[in-house]
ROLUM-362797 format. One record per residue (C-alpha): y negated, x, z negated. Coordinates in nm, 3 decimals, padded with zeros to 5 digits. Example, Ala and Ser with C-alpha at 12.3 -4.5 7.8 and 13.67 -1.06 7.14 Angstrom:
2
+---------+---------+---------+
!      yy !      xx !      zz !
+---------+---------+---------+
!  00.450 !  01.230 ! -00.780 !
!  00.106 !  01.367 ! -00.714 !
+---------+---------+---------+
END
This chain:
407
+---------+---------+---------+
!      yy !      xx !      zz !
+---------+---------+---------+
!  06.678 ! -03.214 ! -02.866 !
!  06.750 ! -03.075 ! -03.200 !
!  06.606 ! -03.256 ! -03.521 !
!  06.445 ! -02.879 ! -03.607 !
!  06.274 ! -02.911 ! -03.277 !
!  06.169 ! -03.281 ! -03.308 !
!  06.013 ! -03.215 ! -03.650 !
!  05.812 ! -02.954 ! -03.468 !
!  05.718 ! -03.167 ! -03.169 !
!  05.597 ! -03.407 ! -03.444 !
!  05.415 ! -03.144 ! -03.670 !
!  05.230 ! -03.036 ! -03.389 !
!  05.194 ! -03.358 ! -03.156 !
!  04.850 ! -03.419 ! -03.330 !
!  04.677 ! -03.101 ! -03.251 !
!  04.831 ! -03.117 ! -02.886 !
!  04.725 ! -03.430 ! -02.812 !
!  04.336 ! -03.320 ! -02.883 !
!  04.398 ! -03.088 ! -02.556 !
!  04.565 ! -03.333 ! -02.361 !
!  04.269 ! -03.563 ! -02.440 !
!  04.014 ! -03.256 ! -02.335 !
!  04.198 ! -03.204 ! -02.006 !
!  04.426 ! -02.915 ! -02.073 !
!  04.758 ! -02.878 ! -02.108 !
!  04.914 ! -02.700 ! -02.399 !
!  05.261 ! -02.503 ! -02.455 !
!  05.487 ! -02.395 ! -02.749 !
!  05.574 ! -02.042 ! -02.629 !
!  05.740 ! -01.747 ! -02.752 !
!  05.936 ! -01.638 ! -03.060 !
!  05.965 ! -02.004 ! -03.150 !
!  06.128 ! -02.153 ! -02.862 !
!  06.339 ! -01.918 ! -02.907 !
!  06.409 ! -01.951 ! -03.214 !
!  06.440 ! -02.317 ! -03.198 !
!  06.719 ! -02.269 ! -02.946 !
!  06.903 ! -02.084 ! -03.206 !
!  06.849 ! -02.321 ! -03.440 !
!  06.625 ! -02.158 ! -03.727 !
!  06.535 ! -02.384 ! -03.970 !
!  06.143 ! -02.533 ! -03.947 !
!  06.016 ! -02.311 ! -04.200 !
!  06.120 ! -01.990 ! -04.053 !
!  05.880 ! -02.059 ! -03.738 !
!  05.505 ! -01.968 ! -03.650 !
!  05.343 ! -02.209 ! -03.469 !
!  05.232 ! -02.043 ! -03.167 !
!  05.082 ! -02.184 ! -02.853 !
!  04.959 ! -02.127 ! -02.511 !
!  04.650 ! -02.315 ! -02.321 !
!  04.443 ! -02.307 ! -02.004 !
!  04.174 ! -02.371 ! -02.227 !
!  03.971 ! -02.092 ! -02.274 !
!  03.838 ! -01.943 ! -02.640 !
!  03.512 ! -02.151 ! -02.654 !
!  03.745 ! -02.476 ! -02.588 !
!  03.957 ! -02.390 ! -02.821 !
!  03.737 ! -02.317 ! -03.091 !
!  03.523 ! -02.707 ! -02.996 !
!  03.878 ! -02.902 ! -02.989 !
!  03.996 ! -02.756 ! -03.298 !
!  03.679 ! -02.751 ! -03.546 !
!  03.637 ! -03.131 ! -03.616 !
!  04.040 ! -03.098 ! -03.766 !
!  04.067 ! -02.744 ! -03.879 !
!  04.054 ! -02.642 ! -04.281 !
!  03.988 ! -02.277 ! -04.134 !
!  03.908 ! -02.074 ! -03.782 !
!  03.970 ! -01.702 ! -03.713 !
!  03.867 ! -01.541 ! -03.417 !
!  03.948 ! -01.149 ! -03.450 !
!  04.158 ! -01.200 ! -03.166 !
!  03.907 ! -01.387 ! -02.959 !
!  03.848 ! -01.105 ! -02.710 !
!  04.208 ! -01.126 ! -02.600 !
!  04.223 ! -01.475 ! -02.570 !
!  04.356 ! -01.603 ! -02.917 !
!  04.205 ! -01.822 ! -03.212 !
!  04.364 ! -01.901 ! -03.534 !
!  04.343 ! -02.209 ! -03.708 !
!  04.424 ! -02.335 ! -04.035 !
!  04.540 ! -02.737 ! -03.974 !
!  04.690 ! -02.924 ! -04.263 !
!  04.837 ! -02.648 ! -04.418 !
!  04.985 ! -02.501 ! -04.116 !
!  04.878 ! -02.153 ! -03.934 !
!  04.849 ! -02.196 ! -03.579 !
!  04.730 ! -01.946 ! -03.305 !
!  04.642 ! -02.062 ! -02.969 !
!  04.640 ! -01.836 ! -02.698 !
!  04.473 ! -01.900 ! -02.332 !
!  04.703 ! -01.820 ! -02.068 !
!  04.657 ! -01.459 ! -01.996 !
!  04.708 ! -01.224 ! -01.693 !
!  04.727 ! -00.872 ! -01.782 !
!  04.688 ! -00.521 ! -01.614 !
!  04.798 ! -00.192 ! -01.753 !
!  04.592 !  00.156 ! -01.699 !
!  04.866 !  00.443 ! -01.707 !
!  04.753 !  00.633 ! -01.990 !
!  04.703 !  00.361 ! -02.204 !
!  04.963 !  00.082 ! -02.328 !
!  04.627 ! -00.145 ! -02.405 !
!  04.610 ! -00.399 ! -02.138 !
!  04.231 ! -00.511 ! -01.947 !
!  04.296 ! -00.921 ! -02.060 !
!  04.235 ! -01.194 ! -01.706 !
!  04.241 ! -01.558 ! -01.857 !
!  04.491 ! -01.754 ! -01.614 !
!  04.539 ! -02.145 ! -01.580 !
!  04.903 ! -02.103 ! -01.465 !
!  05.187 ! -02.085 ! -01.767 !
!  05.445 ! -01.946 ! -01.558 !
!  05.220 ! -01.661 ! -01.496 !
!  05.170 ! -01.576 ! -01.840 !
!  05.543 ! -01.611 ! -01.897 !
!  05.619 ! -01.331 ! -01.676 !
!  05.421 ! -01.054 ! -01.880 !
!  05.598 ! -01.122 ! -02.170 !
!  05.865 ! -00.887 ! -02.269 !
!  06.210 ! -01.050 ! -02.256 !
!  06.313 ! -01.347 ! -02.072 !
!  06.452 ! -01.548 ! -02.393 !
!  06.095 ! -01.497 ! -02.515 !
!  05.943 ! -01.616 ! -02.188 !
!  06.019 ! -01.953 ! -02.232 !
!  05.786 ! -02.250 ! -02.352 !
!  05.749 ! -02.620 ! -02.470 !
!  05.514 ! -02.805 ! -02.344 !
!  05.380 ! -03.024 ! -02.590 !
!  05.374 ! -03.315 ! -02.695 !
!  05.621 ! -03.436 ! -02.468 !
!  05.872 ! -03.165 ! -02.521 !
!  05.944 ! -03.036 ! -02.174 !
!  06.108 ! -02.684 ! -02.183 !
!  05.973 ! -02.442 ! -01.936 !
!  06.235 ! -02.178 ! -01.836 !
!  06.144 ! -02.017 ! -01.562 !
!  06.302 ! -01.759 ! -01.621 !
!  06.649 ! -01.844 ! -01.719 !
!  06.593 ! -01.746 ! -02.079 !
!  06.802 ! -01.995 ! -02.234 !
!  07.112 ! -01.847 ! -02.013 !
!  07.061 ! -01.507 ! -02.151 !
!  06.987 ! -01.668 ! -02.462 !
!  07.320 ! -01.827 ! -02.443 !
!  07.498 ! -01.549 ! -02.284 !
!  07.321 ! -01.291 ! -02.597 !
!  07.204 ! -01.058 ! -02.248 !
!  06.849 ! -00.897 ! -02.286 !
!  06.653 ! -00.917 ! -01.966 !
!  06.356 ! -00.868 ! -01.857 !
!  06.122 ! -01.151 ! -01.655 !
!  05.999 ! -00.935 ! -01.433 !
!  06.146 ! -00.571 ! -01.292 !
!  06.245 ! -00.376 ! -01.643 !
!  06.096 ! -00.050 ! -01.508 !
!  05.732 ! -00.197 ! -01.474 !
!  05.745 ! -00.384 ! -01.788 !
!  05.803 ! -00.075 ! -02.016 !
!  05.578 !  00.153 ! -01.769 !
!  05.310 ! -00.131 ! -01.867 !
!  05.422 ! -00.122 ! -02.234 !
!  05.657 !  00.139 ! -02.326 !
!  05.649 ! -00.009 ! -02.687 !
!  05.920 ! -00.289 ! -02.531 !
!  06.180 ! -00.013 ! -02.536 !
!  06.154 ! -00.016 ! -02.941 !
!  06.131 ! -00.405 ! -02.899 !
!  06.465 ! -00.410 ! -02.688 !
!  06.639 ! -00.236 ! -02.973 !
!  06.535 ! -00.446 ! -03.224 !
!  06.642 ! -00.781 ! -03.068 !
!  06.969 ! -00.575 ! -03.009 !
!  06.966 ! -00.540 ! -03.368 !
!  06.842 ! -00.832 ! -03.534 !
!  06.996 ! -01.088 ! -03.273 !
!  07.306 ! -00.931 ! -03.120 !
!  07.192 ! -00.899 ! -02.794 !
!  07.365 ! -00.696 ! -02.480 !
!  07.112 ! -00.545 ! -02.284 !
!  07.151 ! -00.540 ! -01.947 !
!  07.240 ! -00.232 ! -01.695 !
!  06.886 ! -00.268 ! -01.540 !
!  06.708 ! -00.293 ! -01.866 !
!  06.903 !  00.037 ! -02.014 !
!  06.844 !  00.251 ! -01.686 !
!  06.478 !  00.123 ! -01.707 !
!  06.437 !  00.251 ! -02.054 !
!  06.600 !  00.605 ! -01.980 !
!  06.393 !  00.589 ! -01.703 !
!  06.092 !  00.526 ! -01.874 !
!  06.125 !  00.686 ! -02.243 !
!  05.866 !  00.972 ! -02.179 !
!  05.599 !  00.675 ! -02.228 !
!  05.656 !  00.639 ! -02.541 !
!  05.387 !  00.942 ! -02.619 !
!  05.129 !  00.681 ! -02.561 !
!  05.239 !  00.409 ! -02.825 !
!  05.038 !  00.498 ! -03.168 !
!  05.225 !  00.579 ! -03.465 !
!  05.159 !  00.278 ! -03.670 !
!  05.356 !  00.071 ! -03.423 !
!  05.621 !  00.266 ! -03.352 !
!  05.708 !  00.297 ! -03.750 !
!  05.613 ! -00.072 ! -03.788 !
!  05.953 ! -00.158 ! -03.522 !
!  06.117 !  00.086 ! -03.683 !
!  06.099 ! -00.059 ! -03.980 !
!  06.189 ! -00.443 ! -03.837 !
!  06.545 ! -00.248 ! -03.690 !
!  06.626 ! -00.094 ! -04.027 !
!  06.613 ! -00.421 ! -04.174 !
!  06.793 ! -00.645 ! -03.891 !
!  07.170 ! -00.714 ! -03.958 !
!  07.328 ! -00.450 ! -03.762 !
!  07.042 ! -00.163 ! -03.745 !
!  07.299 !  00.068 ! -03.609 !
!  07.295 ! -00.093 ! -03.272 !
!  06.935 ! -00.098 ! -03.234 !
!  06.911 !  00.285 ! -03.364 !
!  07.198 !  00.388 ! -03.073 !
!  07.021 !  00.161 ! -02.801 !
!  06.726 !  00.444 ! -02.878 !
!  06.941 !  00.734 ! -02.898 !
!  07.142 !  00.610 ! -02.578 !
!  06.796 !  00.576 ! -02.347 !
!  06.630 !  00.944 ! -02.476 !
!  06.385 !  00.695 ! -02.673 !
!  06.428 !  00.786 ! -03.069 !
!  06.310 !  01.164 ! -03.073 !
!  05.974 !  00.974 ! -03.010 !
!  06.019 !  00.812 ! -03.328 !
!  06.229 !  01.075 ! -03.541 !
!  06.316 !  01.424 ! -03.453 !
!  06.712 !  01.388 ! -03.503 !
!  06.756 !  01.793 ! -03.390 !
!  07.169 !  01.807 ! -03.453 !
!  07.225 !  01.525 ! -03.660 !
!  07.550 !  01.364 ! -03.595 !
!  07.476 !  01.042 ! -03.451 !
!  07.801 !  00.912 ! -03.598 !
!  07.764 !  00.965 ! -03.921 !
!  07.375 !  00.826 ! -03.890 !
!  07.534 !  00.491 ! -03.752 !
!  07.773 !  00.450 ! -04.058 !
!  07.583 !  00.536 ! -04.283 !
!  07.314 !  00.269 ! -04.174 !
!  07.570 ! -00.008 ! -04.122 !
!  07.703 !  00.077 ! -04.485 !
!  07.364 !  00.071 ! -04.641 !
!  07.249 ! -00.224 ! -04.827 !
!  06.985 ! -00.474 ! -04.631 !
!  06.687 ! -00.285 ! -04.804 !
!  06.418 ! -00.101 ! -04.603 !
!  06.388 !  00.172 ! -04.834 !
!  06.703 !  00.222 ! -04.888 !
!  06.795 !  00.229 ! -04.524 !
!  06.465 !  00.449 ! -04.469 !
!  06.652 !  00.727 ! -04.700 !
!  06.968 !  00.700 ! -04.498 !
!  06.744 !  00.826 ! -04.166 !
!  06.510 !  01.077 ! -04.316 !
!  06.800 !  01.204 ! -04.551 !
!  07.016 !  01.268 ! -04.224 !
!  06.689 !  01.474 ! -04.091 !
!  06.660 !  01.833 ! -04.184 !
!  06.388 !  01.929 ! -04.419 !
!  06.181 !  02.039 ! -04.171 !
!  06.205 !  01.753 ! -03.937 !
!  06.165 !  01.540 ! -04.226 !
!  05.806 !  01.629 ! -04.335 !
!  05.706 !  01.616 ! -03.991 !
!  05.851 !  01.273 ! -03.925 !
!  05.694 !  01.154 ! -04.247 !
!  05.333 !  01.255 ! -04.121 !
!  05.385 !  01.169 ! -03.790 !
!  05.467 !  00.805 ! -03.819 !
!  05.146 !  00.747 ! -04.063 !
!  05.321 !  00.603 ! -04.365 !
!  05.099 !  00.465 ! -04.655 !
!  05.034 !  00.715 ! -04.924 !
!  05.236 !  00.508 ! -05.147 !
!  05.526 !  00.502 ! -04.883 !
!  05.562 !  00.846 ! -04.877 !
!  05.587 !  00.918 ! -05.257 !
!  05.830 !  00.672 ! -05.255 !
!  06.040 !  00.813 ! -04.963 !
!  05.988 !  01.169 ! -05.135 !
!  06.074 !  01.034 ! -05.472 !
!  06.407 !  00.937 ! -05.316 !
!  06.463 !  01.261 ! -05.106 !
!  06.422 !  01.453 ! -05.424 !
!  06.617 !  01.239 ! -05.652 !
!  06.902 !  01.208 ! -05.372 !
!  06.900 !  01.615 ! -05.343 !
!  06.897 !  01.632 ! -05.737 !
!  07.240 !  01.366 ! -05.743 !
!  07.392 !  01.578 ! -05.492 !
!  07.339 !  01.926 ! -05.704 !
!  07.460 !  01.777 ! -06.014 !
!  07.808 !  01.651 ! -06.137 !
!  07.733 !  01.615 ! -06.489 !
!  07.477 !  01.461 ! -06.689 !
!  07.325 !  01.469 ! -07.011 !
!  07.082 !  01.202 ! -07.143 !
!  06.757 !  01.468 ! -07.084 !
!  06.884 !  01.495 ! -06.745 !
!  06.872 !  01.168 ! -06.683 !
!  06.557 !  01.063 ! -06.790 !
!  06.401 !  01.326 ! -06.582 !
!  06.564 !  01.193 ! -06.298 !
!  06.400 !  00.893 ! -06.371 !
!  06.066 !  01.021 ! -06.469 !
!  06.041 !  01.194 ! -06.097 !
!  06.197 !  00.905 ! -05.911 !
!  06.026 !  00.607 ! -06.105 !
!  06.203 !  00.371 ! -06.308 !
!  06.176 !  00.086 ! -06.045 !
!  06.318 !  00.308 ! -05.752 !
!  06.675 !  00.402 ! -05.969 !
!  06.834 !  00.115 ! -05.848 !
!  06.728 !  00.189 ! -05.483 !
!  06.822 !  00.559 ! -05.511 !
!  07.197 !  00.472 ! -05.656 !
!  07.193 !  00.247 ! -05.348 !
!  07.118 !  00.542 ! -05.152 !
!  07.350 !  00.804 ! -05.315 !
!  07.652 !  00.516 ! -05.265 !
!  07.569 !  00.543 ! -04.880 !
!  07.646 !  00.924 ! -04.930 !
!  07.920 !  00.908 ! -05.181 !
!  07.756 !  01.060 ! -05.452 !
!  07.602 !  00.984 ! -05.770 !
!  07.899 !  00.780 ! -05.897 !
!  07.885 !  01.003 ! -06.262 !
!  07.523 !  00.953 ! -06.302 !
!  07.512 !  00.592 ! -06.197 !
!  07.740 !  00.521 ! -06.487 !
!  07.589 !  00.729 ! -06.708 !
!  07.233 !  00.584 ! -06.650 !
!  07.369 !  00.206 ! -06.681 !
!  07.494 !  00.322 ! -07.040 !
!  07.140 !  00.545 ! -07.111 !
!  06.948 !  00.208 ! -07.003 !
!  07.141 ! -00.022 ! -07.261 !
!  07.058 !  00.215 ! -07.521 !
!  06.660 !  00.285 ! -07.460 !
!  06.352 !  00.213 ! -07.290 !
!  06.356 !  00.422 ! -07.002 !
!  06.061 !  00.231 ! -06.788 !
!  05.814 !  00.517 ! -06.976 !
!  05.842 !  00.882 ! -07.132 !
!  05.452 !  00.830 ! -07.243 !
!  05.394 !  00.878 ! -07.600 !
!  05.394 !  00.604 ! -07.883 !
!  05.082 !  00.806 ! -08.053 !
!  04.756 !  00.727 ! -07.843 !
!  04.504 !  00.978 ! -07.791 !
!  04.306 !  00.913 ! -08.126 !
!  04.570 !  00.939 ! -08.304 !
!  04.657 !  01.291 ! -08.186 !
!  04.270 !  01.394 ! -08.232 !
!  04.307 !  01.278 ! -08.610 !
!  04.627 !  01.425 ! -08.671 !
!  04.507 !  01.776 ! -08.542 !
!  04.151 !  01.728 ! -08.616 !
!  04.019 !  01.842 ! -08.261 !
!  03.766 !  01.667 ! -08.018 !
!  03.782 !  01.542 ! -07.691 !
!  03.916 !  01.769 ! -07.443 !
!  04.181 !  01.952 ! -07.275 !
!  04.355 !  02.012 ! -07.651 !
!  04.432 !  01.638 ! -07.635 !
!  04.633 !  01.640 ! -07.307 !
!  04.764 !  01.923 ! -07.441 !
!  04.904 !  01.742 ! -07.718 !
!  04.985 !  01.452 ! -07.526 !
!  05.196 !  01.630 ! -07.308 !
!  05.375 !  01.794 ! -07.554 !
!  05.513 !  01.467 ! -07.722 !
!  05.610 !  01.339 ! -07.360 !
!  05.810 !  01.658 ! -07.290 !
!  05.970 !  01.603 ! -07.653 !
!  05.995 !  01.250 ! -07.562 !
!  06.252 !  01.358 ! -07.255 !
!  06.453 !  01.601 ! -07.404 !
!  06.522 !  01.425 ! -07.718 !
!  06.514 !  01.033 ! -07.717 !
!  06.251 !  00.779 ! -07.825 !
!  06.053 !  00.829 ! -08.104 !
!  05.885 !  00.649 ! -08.358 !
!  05.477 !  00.698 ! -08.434 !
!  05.568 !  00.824 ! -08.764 !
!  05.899 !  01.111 ! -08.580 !
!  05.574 !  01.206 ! -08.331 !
!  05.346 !  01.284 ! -08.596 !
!  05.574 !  01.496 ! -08.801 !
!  05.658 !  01.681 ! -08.446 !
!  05.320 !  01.737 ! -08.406 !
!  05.251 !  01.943 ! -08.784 !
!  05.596 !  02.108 ! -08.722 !
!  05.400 !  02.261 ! -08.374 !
!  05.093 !  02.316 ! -08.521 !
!  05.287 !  02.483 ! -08.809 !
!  05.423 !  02.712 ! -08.545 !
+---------+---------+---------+
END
């Protein structure tokens, strides 16, 4: 036993122990036994547990100990507790059955663990700890293919993604974020089974696609998908070259946004507006992925630049994106000039804002007009000024502004 996992044994030996005490058993299970076999570090690890004891158990053996209870989960089996600083959520054993059209599963509660290790989606994450006394439960062999890096399914591959298709996105990201092979059963399942992922909803499909952008090696994931007919259901590649796409990735830096723009700026324009609505990005994500599209297209165009076109690069990409963008454009080999350029720009002035030193009253003084469109007007006229020629002081704005209205 490793001293990680003996910390955790001892961490959570206390809240065990009330189960024991109540008559049930209790399990460690999932991502953290696996992850204690690879030997993460304690505070890397969520606490999560498995139980014949059902919801309403749960909730009475935790109360008289827990700082906090959650139980938006409850239907499915799982309550959340707060316990000395720690998050736990404790699960009861489940049993679940899949309708065909529908990737939601109708929840049994089950008293057998082994049981609820078989639905779970990859042997090295079907394996559990029962606490307190540390037993590992492995029914499954998932500490061989843990040791042998081979992604497996516990039970038949081809039924496990017909239940949940969304295990075929889940298979590449293991393959990218832990190095995993998968096996020849698990890859002919997923071809086999790739037309299922139409019933996954967009929000989860982009949310693993985001957790294999930012895994080590996203490239592997990304051709697991290609490979089994699986990623048009997440982008529409159309003739990309696949290739290039899986350079490019590798050679990105380990940012999301960054490695976003390398996928949506291999898609044609097309495809990339429709990928953008279809996988239901935040408002705010998609300005920002636009923002970089645009500024990425604009670094591309142009091989020289002046300070004005510079700062309205940064005035449509946002001052806080340029560093992502040159990221981007490096991927790409372009925008070497302009990266330069804007590192000597920045040194010289403030480039966070093009807004105007002269506030709004200021303006209405100075031309002696009310509130009202006349004012943005004006306002708008000092910004553009502001972009073409350099900061200005109050005093520079204000003689502008009689030299226009002389005009």
């Amino acid at each position: 036993m490793s001293s990680t996992e003996a910390k955790v044994l001892q961490e959570v030996a206390p809240v065990a122990q009330r189960f024991v005490d109540a008559g049930f058993s209790i399990y460690l299970v999932g991502g953290i036994v696996r992850d204690l076999q690879l030997g993460a570090g304690l505070e890397d690890l969520d606490l999560d547990l498995t139980t014949d004891a059902r919801p309403d158990d749960i909730k009475r053996i935790l109360s008289p100990v827990a700082d906090a209870i959650w139980t938006q989960g409850e239907r499915f089996g799982t309550i959340g507790a707060q316990i000395a600083g720690r998050e736990y959520e404790i699960t009861t054993h489940r049993a679940e059955w899949y309708a065909h059209e529908s990737r939601k599963p109708d929840v049994e509660f089950g008293d057998d663990v082994v049981a609820d290790l078989s639905r779970r989606d990859f042997t090295v994450n079907a394996m559990a700890i029962q606490v307190p006394d540390g037993e590992l439960i492995d029914p499954f062999d998932g500490r061989v293919a843990l040791g042998d890096g081979v992604l497996v399914t516990p039970i038949e591959p081809e039924v496990s993604f017909k239940d949940d298709p969304l295990r075929i996105l889940r298979a590449g990201r293991f393959i990218a974020r832990h190095g995993f092979t998968p096996s020849a059963p698990l890859v002919a399942a997923a071809t086999a089974v790739a037309e299922r992922m139409s019933i996954v909803s967009a929000e989860r499909v982009r949310d693993e696609l985001d957790k294999i952008l930012i895994a080590p090696t996203p490239s592997s994931g990304v051709r697991f998908l290609i490979d089994v007919g699986a990623f048009d259901a997440v982008l529409p590649l159309g003739d990309v070259d696949t290739d290039a796409l899986m350079s490019a990735l590798d050679g990105a830096v380990s940012d999301l946004h960054v490695r976003r723009g390398v996928v949506f700026a291999s898609l044609s324009a097309d495809n990339r507006l429709t990928a953008i609505q279809n996988l239901r990005y935040s408002n705010a994500d998609q300005r920002h992925l636009r923002q970089l599209m645009d500024g990425l297209e604009q670094l591309r165009r142009r091989t020289s630049w002046s300070a004005e076109d510079l700062r309205r690069l940064v005035d449509r990409v946002g001052y806080d994106n340029v560093e992502q963008l040159f990221d981007l454009a490096a991927v790409f080999d372009v925008g070497v000039a302009a990266r330069a350029a804007f590192d000597t720009l920045d040194n010289s002035e403030d480039l966070r804002s093009f807004d105007p030193v002269l506030g709004g009253n200021a303006v209405m003084t100075e031309l002696g007009i009310e509130p009202g469109p006349a004012v943005g007007n004006a306002m708008n006229v000092l910004r553009e000024r502001r972009l073409v020629a350099g900061p200005a002081t109050a005093d520079e704005e204000l003689e502008f502004l009689r030299a226009q209205r002389g005009h």
